[in-house]
KEMIVEX-492306 format. One record per atom (N, C-alpha, C, O): x, y, z. Coordinates in steps of 0.02 Angstrom, whole numbers, padded with zeros to 5 digits, always signed. Layout:
residues N
XYZ
...
//
This chain:
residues 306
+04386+06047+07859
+04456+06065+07846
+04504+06011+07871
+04554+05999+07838
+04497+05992+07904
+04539+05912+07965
+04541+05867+07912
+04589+05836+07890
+04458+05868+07889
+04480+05803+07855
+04512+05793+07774
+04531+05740+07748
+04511+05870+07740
+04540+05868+07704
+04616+05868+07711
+04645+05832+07671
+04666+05911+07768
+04729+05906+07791
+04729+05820+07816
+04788+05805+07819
+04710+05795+07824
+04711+05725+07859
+04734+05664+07778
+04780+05625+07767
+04682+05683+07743
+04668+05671+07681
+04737+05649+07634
+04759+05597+07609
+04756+05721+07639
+04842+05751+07603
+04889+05718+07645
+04933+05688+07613
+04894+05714+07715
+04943+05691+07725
+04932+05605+07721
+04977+05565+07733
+04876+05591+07705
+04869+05495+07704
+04918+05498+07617
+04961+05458+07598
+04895+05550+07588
+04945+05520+07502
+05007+05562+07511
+05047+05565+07465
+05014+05586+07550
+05087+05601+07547
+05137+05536+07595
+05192+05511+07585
+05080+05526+07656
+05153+05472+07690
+05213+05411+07620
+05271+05393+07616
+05151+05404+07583
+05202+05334+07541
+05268+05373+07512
+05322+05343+07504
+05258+05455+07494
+05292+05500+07457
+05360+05517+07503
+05412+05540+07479
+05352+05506+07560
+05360+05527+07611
+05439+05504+07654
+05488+05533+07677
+05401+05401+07643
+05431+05365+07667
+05478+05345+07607
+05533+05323+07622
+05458+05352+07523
+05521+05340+07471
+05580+05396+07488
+05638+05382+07476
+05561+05462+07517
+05612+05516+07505
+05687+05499+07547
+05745+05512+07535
+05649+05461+07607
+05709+05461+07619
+05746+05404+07621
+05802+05397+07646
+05712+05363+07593
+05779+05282+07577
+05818+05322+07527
+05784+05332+07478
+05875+05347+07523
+05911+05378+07481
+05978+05351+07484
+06026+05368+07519
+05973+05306+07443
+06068+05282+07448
+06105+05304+07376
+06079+05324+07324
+06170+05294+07390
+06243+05318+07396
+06278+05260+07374
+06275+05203+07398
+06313+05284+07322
+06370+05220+07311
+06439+05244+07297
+06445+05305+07292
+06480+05215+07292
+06540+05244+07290
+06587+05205+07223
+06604+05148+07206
+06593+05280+07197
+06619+05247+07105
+06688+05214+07125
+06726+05236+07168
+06697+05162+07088
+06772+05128+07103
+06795+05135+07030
+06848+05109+07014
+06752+05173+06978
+06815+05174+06895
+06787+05239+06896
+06729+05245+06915
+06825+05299+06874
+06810+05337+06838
+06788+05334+06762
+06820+05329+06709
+06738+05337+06773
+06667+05322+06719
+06661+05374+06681
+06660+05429+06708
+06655+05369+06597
+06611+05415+06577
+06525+05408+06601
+06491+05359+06615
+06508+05490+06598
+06434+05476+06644
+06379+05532+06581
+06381+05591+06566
+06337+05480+06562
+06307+05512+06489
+06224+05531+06494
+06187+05501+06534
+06205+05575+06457
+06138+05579+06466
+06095+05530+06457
+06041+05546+06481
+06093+05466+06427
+06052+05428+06416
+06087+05370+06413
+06147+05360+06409
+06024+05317+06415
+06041+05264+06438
+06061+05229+06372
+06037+05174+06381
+06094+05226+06302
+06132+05211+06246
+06196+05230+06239
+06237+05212+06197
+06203+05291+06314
+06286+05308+06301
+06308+05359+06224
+06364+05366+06198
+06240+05390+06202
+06266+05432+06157
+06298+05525+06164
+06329+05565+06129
+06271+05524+06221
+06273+05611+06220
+06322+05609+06276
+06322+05558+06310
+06362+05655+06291
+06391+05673+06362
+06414+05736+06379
+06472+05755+06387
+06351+05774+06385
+06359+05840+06401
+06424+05862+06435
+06440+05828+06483
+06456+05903+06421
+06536+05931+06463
+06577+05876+06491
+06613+05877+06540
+06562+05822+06443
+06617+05755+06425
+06638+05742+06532
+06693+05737+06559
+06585+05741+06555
+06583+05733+06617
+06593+05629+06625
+06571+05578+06599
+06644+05652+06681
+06658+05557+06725
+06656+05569+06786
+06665+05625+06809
+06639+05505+06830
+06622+05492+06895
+06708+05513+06929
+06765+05511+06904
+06685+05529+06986
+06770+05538+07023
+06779+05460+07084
+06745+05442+07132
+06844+05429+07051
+06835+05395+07090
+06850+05392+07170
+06881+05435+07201
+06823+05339+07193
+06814+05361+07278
+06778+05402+07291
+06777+05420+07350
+06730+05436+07241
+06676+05467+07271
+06605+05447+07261
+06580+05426+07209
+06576+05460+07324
+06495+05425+07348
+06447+05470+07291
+06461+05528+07273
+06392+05435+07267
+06354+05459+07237
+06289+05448+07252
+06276+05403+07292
+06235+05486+07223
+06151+05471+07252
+06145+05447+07200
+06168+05472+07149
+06098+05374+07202
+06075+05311+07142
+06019+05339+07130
+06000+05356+07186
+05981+05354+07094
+05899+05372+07082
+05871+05324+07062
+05809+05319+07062
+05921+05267+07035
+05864+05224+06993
+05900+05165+06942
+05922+05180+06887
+05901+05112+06962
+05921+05051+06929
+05890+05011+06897
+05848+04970+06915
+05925+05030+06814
+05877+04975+06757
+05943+04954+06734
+06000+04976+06737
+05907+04887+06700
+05945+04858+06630
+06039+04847+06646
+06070+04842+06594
+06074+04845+06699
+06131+04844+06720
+06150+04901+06727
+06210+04909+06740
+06103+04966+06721
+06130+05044+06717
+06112+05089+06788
+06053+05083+06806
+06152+05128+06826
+06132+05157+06849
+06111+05232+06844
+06157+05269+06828
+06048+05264+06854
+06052+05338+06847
+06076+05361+06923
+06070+05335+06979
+06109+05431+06897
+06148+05432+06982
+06131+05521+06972
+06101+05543+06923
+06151+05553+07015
+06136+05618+07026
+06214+05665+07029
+06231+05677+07087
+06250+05687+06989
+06296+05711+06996
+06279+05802+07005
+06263+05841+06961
+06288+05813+07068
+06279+05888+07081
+06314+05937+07035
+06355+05915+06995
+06299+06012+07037
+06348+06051+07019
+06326+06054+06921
+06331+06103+06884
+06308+05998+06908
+06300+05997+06823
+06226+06010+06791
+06182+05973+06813
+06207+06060+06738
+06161+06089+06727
+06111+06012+06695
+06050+06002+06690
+06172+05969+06679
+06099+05903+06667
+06128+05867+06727
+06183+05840+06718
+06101+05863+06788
+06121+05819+06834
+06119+05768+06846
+06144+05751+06900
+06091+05721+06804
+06042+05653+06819
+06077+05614+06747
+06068+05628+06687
+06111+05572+06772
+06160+05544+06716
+06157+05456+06739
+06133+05430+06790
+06195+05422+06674
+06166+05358+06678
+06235+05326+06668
+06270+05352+06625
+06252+05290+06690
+06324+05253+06702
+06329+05179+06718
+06300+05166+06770
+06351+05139+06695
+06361+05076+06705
+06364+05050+06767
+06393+05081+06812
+06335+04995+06778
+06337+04985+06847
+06413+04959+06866
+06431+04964+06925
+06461+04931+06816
+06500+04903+06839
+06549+04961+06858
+06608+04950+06871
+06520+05023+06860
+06581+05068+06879
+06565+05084+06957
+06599+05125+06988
+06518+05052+06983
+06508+05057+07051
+06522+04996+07090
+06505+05000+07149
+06561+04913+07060
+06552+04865+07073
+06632+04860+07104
+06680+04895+07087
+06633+04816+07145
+06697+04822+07187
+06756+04776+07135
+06763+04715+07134
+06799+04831+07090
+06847+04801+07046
+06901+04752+07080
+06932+04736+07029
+06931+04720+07129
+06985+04687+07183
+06925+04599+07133
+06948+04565+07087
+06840+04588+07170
+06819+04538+07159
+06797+04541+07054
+06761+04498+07030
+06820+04586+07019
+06779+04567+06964
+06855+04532+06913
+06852+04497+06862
+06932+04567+06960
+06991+04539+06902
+07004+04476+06929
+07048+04440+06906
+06947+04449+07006
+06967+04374+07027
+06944+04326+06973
+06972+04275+06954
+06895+04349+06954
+06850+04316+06928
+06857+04309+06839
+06831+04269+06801
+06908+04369+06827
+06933+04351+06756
+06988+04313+06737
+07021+04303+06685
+06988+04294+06795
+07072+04235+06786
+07043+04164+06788
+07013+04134+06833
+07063+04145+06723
+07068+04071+06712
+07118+04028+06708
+07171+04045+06735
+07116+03965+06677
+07194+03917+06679
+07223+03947+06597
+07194+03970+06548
+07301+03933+06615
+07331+03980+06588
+07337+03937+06548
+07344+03876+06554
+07332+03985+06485
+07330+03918+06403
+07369+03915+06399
+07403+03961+06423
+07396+03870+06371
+07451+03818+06350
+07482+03833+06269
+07541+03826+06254
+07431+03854+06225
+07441+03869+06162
+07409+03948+06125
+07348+03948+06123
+07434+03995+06104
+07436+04065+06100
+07443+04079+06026
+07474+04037+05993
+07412+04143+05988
+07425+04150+05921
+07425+04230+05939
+07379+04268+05956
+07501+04240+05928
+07520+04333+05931
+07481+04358+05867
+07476+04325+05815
+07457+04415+05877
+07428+04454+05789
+07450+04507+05805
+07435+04541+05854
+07494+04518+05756
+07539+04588+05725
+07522+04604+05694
+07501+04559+05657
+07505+04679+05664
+07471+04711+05606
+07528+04762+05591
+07559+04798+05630
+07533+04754+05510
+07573+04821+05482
+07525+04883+05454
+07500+04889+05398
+07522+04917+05495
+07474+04971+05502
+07459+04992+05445
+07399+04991+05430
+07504+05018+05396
+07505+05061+05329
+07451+05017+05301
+07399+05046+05283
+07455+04946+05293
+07400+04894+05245
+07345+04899+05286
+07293+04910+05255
+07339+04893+05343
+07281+04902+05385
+07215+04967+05354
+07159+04964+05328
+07269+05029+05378
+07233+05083+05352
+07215+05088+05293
+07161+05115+05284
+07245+05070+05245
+07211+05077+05168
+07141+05053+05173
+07096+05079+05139
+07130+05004+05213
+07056+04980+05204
+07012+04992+05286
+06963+04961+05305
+07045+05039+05317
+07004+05066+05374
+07032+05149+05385
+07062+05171+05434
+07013+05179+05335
+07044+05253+05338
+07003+05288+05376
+07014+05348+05385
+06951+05257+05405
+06893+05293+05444
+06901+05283+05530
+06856+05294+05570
+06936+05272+05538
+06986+05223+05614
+07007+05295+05631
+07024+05335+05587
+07005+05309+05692
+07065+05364+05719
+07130+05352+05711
+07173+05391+05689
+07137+05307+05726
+07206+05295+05723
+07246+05309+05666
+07302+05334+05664
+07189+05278+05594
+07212+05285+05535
+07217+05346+05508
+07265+05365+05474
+07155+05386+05529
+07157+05453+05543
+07200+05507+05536
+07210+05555+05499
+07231+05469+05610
+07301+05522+05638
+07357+05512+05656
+07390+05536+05702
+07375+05439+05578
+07425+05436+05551
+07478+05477+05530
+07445+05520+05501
+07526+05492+05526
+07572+05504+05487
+07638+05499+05487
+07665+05491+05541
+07679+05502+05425
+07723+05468+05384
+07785+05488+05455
+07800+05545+05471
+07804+05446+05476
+07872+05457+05517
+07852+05442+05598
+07896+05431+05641
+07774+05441+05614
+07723+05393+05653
+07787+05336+05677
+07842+05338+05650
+07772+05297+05721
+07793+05223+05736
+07770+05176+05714
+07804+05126+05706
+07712+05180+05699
+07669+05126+05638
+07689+05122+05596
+07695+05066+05573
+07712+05174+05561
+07740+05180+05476
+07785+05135+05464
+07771+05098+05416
+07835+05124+05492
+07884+05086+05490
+07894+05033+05546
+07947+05003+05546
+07840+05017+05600
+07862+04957+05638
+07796+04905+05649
+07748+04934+05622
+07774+04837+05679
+07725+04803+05687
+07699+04841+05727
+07732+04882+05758
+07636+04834+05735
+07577+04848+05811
+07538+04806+05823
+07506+04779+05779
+07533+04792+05883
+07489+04734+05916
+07405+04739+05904
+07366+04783+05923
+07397+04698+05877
+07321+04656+05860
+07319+04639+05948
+07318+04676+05998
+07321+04566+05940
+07304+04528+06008
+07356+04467+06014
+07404+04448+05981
+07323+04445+06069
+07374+04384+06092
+07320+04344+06128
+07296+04349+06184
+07305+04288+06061
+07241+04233+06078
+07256+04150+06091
+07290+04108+06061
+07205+04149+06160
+07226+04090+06184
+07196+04049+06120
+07153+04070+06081
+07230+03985+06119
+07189+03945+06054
+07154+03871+06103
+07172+03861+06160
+07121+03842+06080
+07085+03842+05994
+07053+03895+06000
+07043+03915+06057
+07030+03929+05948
+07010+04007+05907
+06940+04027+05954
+06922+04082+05975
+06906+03945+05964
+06838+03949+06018
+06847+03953+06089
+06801+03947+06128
+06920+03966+06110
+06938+03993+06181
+06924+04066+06170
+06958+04101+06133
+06875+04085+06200
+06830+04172+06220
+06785+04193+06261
+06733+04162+06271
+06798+04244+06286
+06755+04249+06348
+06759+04221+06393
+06713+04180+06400
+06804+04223+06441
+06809+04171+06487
+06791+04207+06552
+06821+04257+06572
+06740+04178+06584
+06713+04214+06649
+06684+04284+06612
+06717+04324+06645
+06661+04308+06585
+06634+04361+06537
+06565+04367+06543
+06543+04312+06526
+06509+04410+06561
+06437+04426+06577
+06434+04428+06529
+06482+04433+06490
+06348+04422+06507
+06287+04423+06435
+06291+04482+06421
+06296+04501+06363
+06290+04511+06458
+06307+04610+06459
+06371+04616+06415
+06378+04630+06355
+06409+04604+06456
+06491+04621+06430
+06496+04617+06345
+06502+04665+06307
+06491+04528+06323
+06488+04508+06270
+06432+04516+06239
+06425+04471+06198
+06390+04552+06239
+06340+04587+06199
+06373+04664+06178
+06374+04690+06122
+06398+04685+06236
+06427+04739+06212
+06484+04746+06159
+06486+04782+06109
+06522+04708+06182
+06571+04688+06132
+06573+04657+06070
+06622+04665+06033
+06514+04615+06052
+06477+04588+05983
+06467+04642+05938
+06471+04641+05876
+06449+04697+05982
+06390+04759+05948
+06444+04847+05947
+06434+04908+05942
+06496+04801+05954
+06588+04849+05969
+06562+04924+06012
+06586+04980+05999
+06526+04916+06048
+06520+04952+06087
+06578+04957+06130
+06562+04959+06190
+06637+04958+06119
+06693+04952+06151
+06701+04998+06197
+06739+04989+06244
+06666+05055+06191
+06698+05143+06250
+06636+05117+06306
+06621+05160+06347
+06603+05060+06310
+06535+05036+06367
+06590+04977+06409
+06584+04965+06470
+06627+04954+06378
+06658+04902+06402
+06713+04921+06476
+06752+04968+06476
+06706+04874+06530
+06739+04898+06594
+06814+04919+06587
+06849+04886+06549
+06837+04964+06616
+06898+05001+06605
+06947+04924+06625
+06916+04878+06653
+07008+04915+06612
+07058+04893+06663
+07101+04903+06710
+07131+04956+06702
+07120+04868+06762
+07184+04890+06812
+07243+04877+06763
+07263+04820+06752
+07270+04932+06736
+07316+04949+06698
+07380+04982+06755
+07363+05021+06799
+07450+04962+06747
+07484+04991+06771
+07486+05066+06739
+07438+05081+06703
+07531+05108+06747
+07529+05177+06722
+07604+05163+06647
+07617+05197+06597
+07628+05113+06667
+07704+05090+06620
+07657+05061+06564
+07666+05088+06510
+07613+05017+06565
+07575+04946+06543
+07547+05001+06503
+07563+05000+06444
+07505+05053+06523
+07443+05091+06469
+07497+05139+06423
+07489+05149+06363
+07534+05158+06451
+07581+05209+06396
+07611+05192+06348
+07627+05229+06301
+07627+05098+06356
+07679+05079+06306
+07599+05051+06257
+07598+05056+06196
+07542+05025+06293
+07487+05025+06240
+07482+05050+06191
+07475+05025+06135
+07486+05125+06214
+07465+05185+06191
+07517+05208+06110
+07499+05240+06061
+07569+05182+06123
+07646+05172+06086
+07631+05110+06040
+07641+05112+05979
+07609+05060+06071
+07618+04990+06036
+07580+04955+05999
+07597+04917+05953
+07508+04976+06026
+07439+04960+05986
+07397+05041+05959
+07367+05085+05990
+07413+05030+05896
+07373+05080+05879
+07287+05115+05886
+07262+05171+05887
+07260+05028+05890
+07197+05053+05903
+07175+05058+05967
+07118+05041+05982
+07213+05079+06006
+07224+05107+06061
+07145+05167+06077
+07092+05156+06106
+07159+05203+06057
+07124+05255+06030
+07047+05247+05999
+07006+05288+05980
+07049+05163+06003
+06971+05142+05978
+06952+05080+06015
+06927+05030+05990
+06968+05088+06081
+06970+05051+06136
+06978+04973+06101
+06947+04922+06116
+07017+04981+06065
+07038+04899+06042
+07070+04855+06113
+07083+04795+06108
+07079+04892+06174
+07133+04832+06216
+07082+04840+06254
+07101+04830+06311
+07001+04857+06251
+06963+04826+06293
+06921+04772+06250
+06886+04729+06277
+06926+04776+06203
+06903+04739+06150
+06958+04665+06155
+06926+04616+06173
+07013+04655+06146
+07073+04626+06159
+07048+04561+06206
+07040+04500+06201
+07041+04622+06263
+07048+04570+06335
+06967+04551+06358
+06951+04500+06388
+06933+04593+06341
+06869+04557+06352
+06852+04473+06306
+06819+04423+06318
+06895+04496+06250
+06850+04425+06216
+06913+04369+06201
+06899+04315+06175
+06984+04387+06221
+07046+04339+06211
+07060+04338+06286
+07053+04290+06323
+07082+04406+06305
+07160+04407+06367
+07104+04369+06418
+07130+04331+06458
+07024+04374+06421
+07008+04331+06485
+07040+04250+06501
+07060+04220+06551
+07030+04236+06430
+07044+04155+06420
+07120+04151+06451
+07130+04108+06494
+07175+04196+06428
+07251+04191+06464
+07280+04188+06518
+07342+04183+06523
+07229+04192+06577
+07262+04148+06620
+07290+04201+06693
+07306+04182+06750
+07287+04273+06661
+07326+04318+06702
+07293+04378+06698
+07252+04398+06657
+07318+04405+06745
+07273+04478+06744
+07292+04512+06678
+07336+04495+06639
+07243+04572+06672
+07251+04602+06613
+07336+04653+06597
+07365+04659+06543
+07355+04678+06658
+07421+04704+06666
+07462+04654+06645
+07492+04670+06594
+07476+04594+06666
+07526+04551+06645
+07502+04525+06562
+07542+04519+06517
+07443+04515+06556
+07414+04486+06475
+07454+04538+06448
+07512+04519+06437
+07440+04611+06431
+07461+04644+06380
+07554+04675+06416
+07573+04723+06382
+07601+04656+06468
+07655+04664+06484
+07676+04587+06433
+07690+04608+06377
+07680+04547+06433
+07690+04483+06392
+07676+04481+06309
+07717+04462+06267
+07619+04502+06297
+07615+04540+06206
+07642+04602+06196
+07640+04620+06137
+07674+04652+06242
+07725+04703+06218
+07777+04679+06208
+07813+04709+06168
+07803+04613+06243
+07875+04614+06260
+07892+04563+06187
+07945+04566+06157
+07839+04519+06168
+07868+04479+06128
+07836+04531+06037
+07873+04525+05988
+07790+04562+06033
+07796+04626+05988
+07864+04654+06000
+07897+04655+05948
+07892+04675+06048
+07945+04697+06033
+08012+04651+06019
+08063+04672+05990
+08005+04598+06040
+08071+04544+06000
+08052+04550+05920
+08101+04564+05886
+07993+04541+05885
+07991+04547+05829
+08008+04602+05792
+08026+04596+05733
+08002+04682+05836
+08014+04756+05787
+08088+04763+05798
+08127+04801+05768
+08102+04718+05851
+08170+04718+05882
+08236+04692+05823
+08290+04719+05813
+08209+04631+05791
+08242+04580+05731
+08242+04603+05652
+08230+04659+05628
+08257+04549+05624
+08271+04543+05541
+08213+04563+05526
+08208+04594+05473
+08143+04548+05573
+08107+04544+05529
+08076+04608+05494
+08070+04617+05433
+08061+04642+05537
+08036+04709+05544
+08114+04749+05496
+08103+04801+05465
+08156+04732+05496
+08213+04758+05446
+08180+04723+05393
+08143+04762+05364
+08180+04662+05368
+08153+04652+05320
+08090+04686+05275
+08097+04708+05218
+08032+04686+05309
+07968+04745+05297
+07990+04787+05279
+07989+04796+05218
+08028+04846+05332
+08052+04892+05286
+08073+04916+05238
+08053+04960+05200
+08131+04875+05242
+08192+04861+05168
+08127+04841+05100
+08133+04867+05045
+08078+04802+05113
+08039+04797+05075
+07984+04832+05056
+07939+04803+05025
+07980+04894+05069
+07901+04922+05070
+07913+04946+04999
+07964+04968+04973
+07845+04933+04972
+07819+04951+04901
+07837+04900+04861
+07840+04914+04801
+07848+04848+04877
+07881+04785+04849
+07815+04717+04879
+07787+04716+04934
+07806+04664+04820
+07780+04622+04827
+07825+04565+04861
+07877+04563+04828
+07828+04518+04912
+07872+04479+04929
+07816+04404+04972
+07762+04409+05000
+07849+04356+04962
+07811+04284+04961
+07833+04272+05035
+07879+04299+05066
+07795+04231+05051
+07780+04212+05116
+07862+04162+05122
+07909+04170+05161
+07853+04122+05077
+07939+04085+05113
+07977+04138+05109
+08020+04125+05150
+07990+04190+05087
+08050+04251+05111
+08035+04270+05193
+08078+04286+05235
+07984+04266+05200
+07944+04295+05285
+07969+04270+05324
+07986+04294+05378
+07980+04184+05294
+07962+04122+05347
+08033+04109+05334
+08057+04082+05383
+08082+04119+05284
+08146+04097+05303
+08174+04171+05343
+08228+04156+05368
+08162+04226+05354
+08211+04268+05394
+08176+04272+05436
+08182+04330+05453
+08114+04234+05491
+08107+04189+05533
+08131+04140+05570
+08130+04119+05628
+08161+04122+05498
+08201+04023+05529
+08283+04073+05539
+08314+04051+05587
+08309+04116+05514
+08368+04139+05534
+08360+04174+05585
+08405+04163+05626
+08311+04225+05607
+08324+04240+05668
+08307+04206+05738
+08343+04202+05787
+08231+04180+05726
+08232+04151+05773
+08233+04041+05808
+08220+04008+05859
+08259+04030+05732
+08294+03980+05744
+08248+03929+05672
+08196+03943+05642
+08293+03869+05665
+08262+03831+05589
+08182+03808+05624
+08165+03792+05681
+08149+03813+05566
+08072+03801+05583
+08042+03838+05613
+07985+03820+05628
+08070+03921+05639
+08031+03952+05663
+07965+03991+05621
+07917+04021+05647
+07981+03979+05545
+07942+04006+05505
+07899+03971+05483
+07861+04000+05444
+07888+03906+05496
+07837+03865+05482
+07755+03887+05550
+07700+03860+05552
+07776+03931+05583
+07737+03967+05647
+07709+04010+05623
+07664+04036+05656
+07724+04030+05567
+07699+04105+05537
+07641+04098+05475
+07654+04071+05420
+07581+04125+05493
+07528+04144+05424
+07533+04204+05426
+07543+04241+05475
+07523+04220+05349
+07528+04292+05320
+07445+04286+05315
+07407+04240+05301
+07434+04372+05340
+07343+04375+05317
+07350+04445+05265
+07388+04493+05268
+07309+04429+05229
+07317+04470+05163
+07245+04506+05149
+07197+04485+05182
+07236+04554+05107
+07179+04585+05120
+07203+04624+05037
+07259+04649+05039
+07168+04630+04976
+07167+04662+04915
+07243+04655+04903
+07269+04710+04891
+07288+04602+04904
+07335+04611+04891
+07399+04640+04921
+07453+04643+04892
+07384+04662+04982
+07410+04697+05047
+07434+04645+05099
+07388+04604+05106
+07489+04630+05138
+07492+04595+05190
+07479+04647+05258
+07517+04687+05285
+07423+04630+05269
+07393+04673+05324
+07420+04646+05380
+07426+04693+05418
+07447+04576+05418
+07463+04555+05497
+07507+04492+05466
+07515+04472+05408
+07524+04476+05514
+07571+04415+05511
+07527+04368+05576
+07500+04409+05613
+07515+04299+05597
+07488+04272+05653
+07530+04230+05650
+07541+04187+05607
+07567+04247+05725
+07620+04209+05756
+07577+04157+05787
+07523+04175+05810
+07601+04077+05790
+07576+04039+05839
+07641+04002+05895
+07685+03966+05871
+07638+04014+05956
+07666+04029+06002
+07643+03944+06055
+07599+03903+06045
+07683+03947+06098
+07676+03881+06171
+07662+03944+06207
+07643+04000+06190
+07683+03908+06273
+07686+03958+06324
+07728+03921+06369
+07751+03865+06362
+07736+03974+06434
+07806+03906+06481
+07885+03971+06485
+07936+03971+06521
+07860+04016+06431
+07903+04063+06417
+07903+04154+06418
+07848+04178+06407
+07943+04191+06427
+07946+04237+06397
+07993+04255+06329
+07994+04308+06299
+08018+04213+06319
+08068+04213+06266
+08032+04174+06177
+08024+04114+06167
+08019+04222+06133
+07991+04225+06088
+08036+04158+06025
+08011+04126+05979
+08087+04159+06045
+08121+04072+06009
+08107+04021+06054
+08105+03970+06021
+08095+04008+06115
+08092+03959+06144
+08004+03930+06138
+07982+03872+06140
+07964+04007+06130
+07901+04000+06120
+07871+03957+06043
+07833+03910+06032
+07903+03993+06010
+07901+03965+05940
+07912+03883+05909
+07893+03859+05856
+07960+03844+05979
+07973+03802+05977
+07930+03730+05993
+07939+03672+05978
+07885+03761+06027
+07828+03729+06052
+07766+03746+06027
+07720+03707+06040
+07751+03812+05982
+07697+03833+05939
+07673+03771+05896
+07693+03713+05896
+07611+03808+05852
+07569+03759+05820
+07586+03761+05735
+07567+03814+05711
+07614+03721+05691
+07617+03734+05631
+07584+03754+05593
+07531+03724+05600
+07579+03793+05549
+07515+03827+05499
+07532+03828+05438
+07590+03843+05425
+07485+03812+05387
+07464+03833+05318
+07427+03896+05299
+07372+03919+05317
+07475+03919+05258
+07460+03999+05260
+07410+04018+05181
+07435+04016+05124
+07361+04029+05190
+07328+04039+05140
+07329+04111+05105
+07282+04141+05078
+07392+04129+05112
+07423+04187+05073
+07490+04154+05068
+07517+04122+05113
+07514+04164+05008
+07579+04135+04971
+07620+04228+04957
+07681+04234+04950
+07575+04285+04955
+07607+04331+04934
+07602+04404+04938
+07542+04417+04942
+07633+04453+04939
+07587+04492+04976
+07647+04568+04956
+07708+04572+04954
+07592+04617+04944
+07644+04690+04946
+07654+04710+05027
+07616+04695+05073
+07713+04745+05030
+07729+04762+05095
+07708+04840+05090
+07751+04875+05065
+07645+04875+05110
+07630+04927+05106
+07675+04978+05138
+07702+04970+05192
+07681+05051+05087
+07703+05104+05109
+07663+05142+05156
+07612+05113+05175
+07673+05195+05179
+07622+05250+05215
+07562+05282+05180
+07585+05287+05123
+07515+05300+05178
+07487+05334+05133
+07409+05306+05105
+07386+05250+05119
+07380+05349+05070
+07326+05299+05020
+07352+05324+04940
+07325+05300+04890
//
């Protein structure tokens, strides 16, 4: 009998000595926290609380499984970067501040005709702020191959594969995410982690100031002629030198030589501003921008609707 009790406890010590290395980490993003490790399921749409310690069970592939008590599936799998100390990961997304910038404005109504499957496009409707004003695309450092800057194999895999709701949250002010929320439509399809993971790194500044600097000069544009112009024009075909001269009147002669129209079935879906930098002021910017040939000459100004 000894030597069988003797026996049991020789294969239990290894069992023994894993139980209790048991560590604890402490979430710094409130995380969605999902049943599996693809991020498809999330039972009772459960997230990590931040500032609170958790038990790790088990680290693969950049993922952690962690043990969230209290929940009938307890054993959930969450990104590691939601346990990674956020102060060292926005040091590390700041680069030298580009010198040369291309704003992308999208007129939503042309957008949606050919992405009606978008939430956003979705849960549209007529009297919306989209309907009638620009919404922010992005604000890209140039040349076009400035991306990813300081950016993990992880990150930009994720983002290749638009896994965008996997991608690390940002230090967003609470002013900065609301006027997002107002300003960029695809808001709602984590387009401003999409944004800043693969442009705003290259810009030079944290992500709060990247998208405080593309609201302010989006709003000099919904602010002007121009965005009066669009309107006054919807359901109407109108040519790019009409664009580019109530450009040069508002924001000064040659400011419309800065402007490509992007076109899509006959639709002017965005306008791409090219911009300096040195500024917050959207004429002084323009003044130092890059000249462009616009390979749309013409374009309907879409209504609301399909």
């Amino acid at each position: 009998m000894r030597k069988i009790i003797l026996s049991l406890m020789i294969l239990l010590l290894p069992l023994m000595a894993i139980s209790k290395e048991v560590i604890y980490k402490e979430a710094q993003e409130s995380c969605f926290a999902y049943n599996n490790m693809k991020h498809t399921k999330n039972s009772n749409n459960i997230k990590l609380q931040k500032g609170k310690k958790y038990r790790v069970i088990e680290q693969r592939k950049g993922q952690i499984l962690t043990l969230i008590k209290g929940e009938k599936i307890a054993q959930r799998w969450v990104d590691k970067s939601c346990f990674s100390d956020k102060k060292s990961k926005d040091k590390k997304s700041i680069s030298k501040r580009a010198k040369q910038n291309l704003l992308a404005i999208s007129w939503q109504n042309a957008f949606c005709q050919t992405h009606q499957y978008k939430k956003e496009c979705k849960a549209m409707r007529k009297g919306d702020f989209a309907t009638t004003s620009f919404v922010l695309h992005g604000l890209w450092p140039q040349p076009r191959n400035n991306l990813y800057c300081n950016v993990g194999k992880k990150e930009v895999g994720m983002d290749k594969n638009k896994q965008w709701n996997r991608l690390p949250k940002l230090d967003l002010s609470k002013e900065t995410r609301d006027e997002l929320k107002k300003y960029m439509s695809g808001y709602s399809s984590n387009l401003h982690l999409h944004e800043w993971i693969k442009h705003g790194t290259c810009y030079g500044t944290t992500a709060d100031e990247y998208y405080k600097d593309a609201i302010k000069l989006l709003k000099e544009i919904n602010n002007s002629k121009v965005r009066e112009f669009f309107v006054k024009n919807m359901g109407r075909v109108v040519k790019q030198r009409d664009i580019r001269g109530v450009f040069d009147k508002e924001f000064g002669k040659g400011a419309g030589e800065h402007v490509n129209l992007v076109c899509q079935k006959g639709l002017i879906t965005e306008l791409w501003i090219y911009i300096g930098s040195g500024s917050n002021n959207l004429k002084e910017l323009l003044k130092s921008g890059g000249k462009v040939k616009s390979r749309c000459y013409k374009g309907k100004i879409d209504e609301v609707g399909y």
